[in-house]
N, C-alpha and C positions, 0 to 999 in steps of 0.2 A: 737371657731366660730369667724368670720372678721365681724367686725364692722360692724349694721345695715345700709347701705350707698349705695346710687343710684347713679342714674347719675341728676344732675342739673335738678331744675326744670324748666327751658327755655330749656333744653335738650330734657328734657322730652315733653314740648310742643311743641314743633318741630313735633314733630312724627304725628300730630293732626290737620290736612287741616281745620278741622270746626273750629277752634279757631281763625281764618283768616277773623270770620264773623264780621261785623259791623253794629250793629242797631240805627236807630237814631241820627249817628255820634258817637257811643261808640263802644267799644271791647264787644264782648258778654262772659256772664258771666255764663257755664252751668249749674247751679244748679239741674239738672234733671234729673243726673246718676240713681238715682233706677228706675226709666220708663224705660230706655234704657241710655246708655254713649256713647258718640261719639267714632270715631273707628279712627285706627292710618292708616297712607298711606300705610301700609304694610298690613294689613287686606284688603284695597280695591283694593290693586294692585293682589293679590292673586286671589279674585273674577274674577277681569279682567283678569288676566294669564290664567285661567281654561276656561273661557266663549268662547277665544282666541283662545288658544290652545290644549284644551282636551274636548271640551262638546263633552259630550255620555253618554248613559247608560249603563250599569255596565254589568259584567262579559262574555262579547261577547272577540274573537280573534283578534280582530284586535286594533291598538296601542292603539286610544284613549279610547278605553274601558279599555282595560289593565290598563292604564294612570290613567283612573277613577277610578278605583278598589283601584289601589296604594294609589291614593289622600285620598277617604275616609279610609282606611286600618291606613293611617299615622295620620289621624284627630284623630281617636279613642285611637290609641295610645297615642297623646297629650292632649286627655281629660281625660285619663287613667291616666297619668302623675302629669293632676293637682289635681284629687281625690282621688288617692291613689286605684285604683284598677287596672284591666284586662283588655286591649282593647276587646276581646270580651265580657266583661259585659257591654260596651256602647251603647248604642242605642240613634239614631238622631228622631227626629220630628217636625211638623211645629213649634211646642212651649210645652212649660212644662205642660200650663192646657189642650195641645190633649194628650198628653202622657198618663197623669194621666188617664184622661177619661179611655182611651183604656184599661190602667194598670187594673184600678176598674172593668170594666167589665170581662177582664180575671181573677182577682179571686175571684171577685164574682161568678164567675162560679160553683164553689165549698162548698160556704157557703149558707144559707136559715134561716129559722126561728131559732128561738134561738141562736143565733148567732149575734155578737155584733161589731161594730167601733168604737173610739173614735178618735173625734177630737177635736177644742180646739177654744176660742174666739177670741183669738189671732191671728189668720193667717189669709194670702190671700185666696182669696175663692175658689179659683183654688186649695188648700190643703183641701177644706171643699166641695163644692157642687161634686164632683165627687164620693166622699163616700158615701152622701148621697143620691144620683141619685140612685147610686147601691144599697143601701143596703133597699130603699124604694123599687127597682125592686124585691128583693129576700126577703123582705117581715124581712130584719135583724133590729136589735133598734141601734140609734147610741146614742150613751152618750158624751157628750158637757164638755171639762173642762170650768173652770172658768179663767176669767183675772181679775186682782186687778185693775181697774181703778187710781187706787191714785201714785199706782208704774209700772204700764203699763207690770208685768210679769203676769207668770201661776200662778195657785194656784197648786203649785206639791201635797201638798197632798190633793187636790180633783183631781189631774191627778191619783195617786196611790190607792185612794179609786173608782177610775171609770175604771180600769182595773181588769179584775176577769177573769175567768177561761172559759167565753163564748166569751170572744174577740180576735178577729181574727187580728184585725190591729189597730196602733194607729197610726195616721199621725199628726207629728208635725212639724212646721218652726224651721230651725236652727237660723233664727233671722227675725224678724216682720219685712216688708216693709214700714211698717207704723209710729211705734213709735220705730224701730232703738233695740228694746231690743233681746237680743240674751239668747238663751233657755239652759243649760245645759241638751244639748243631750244625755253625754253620761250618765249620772246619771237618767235617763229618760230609756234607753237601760235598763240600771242593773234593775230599777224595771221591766218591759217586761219580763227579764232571770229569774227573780226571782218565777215570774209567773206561770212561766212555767219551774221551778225545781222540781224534787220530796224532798223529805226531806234527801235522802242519795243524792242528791248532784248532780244525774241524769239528763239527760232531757228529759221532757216529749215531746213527739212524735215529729211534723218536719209541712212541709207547708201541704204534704198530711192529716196529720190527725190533730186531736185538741190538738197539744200542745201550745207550747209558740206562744206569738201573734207575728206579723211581725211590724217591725216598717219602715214605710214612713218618708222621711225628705224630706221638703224644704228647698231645699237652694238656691233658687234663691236670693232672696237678702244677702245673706251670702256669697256666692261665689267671690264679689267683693270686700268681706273686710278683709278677714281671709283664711289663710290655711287650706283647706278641709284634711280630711284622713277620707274616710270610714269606715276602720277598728278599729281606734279608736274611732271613735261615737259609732259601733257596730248597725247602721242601716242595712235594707235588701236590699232597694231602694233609691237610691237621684237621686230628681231631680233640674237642673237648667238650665240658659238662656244662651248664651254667651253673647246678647245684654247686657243685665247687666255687661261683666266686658271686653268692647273694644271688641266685636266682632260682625257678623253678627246676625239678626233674625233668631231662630233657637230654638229648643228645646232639651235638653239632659238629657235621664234617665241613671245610673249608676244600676243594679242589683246582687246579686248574683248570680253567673254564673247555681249554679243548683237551683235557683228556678225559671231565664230567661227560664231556657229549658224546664222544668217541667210546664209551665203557659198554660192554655187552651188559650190564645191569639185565639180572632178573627182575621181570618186569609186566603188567601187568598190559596189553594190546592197546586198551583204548584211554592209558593213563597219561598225561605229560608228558612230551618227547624231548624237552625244552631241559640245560641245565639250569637249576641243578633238580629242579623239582621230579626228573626223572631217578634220583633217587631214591624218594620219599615215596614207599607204599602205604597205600593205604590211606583211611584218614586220620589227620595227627592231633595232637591234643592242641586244639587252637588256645585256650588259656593259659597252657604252659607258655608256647609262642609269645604270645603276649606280655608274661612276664619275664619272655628274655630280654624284650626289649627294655622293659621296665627298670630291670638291673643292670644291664650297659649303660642306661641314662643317670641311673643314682650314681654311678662307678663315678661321669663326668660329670655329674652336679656337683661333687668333693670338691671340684676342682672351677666351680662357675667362676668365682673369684680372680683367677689366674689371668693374665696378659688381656687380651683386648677381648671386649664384649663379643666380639664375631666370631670369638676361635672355633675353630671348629670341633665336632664333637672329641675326633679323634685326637686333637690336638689337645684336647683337657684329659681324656684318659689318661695320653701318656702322661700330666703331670700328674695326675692322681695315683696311676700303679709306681712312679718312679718315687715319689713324695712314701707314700705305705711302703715302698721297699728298703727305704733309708730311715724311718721309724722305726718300721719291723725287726732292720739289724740290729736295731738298740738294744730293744725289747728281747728280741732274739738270745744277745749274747748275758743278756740278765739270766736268764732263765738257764743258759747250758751252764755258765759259771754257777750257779747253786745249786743246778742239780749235781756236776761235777764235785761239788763238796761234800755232796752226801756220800757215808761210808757203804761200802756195797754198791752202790751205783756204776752203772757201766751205762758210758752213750755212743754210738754209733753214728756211722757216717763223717761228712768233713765238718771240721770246727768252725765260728764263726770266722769272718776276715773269708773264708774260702766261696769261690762260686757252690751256693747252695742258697734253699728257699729256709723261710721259716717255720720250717718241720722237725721237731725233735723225736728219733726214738729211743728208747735204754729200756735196762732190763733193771733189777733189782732182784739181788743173789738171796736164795732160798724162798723168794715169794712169788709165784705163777703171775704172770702179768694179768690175766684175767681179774687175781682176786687181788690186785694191786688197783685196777681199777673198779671194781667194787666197791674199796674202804677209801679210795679218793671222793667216791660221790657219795658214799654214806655217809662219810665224818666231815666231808668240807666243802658237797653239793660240785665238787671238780668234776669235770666229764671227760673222759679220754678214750681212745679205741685204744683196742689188742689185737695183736693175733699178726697173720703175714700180710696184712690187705692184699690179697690176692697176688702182691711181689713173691710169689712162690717160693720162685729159684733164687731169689736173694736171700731171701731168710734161712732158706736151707743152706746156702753157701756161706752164714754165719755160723752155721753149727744151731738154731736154735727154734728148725722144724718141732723137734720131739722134745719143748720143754717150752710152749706155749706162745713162741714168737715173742713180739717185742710190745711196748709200751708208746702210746703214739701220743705226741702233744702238738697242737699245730696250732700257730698266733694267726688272729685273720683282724680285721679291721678295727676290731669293737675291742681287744684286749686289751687288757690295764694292768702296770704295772703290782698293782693289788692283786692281782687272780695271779700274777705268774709266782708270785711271794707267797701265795696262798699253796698253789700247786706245790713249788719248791719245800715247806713246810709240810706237808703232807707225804709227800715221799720221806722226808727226814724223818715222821714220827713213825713210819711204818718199817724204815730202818732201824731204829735203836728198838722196837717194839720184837725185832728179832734176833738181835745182838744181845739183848738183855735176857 
């Protein structure tokens, strides 16, 4: 395999018009990527090509529909590329928590009393309230794993004692939004198979009936720091964002192509019966579409350089997200090491060296994170979130619902050694600025 190795990262930033911003007479410093990452001039010029020259609705005779058809036809393929499945097991939507909604109600369709979900303390709630939506409609119990507050994982064997023989689905994140910790998915899959084995070895029944449960993944904040393969998690459905990794607002589920077909999906009579487009109500933002693919293709042009001229798309992805993930640690553990030096500083989640992305969150004692990220973009143009990012039950199972949640910093492709020193420096001046 060639050397983990990009292109420069001033090369890299090039690609990236918002880095050209200036706050308060500085360079802005995006810290923000898991909310959404700034997108490169080739995802916007894509938007604009399409809006330009092809807006239409889809499957009619005449060019630009044709044109449109092509467009989304080629997007799926590239999202197909970067997870390791089937252009037609893709399916687009306004964002991943409508998907899901929609997902829940089509198989809830199927399940009622007695009948079981499990989800987990750990995740974004968009992985948690749509289960539970459903499964209060159809009258089903859902069972809550646990998270270890101290080490910010699951507690797998209260995930393995909460899966039994009436659960239908287990939705788990491929890695927290919140505290950066990534799930050992596929060891997760095996207990689910296991479930639903008979003891020669068999499987018991399929989605029609009550065999093995199905498992849901989030991977929305996963999808920006690691190499997806569906097949080896051994999930039924992933869902993720493109805005999370350089691309437009948008939503995308990945499913199993026969149990996309097989889904009682609400649905509209004379719409697509075909996976996965029978997912997709309505009509979709075809610009966004367009720019999903745009940024699947920047992800492997990082990577044009690598093994042989022919590789294929997917075959550069991976060296591109595995190449950023081995950067990223570097960079990563710069930044926890300094912020850990700072007095009052408290950070969350697993340290570096541990399976986790490059997402930091900490609090800083006696200053509301809120107004910690206020004085970061006033005085040093740093941009950072607060609050629970919708990890609800995580933040509350730190203790720190009722005193403004956490402080979010998250490295994405374009960060520099400079912005994380900057950052690190601006928390330090905002801590002696309280001690003093």
């Amino acid at each position: 395999m060639p050397p983990l190795t990009l292109p420069s990262l001033p090369d890299i930033r090039a690609h990236f018009p918002a880095l050209a911003r200036v706050h308060n007479g500085k360079p802005v410093a995006y810290f923000d990527g898991p909310g959404g990452t700034q997108v490169p001039q080739a995802v916007i010029q894509a938007m604009v090509d399409y809006l330009t020259h092809h807006n239409a609705n889809t499957h009619w005779a005449y060019p630009s529909s044709v044109e449109t058809d092509a467009i989304i036809l080629e997007a799926r393929r590239a999202m197909a590329d970067l997870l390791g499945g089937a252009p037609e097991e893709v399916a687009f939507g306004a964002n991943m928590t409508t998907l899901t909604f929609h997902l829940s109600r089509a198989l809830g369709a199927g399940w009622g009393p007695g009948d079981e979900v499990v989800v987990t303390e750990l995740d974004h709630h968009a992985n948690v309230d749509p289960w539970r939506r459903m499964a209060r409609e159809r009258g089903m119990t859902v069972r809550t794993v646990r998270m270890d507050p101290a080490t910010g994982r699951l507690d797998l064997d209260h995930l393995a004692q909460s899966v039994g023989p009436a659960t239908r689905l287990v939705a788990v994140g491929l890695a927290s939004n919140a505290l950066g910790t990534v799930n050992p998915v596929s060891d997760i899959a095996s207990v689910i198979q296991a479930q639903g084995s008979r003891a020669d070895g068999s499987e018991v029944g399929g989605p029609a009936e009550k065999g093995r449960p199905l498992l849901f993944v989030d991977a929305v904040h996963a999808a920006s720091h690691m190499f997806l393969d569906v097949q080896a998690l051994g999930c039924d459905f992933l869902a993720c964002s493109p805005y999370k990794f350089y691309g437009p607002h948008l939503g995308v589920m990945w499913g199993r192509r026969e149990l996309l077909q097989g889904l009682d999906v609400p649905k509209l009579a004379p719409s697509p019966n075909d996976a996965a487009e029978r997912l997709e109500t309505g009509t979709l933002s075809h610009e966004a579409i367009a720019g999903v693919r745009a940024g699947v293709d920047f992800l492997a042009s990082l990577s044009a350089g690598a093994g042989s001229p022919a590789s294929s798309r997917r075959a550069r992805l991976r060296h591109t997200m595995e190449a950023l993930h081995h950067s990223g640690e570097t960079l990563f553990r710069r930044l926890w090491e300094g912020l850990d030096a700072v007095p009052g500083v408290r950070l969350y989640g697993p340290p570096p060296g541990e399976l986790r992305t490059t997402t930091l969150v900490f609090t800083v004692e006696g200053v509301h994170p809120r107004e910690v990220c206020r004085l970061l973009a006033h005085d040093h143009a740093v941009f950072l979130s607060d609050g629970d990012f919708y990890a609800t039950t995580a933040v509350d199972r730190l203790g720190l619902s009722h005193s403004g949640g956490l402080v979010r910093a998250g490295l994405a492709c374009y960060t520099t050694e400079e912005e994380v020193d900057r950052l690190v420096a601006g928390v330090n001046e905002i801590s002696r600025e309280i001690t003093t």
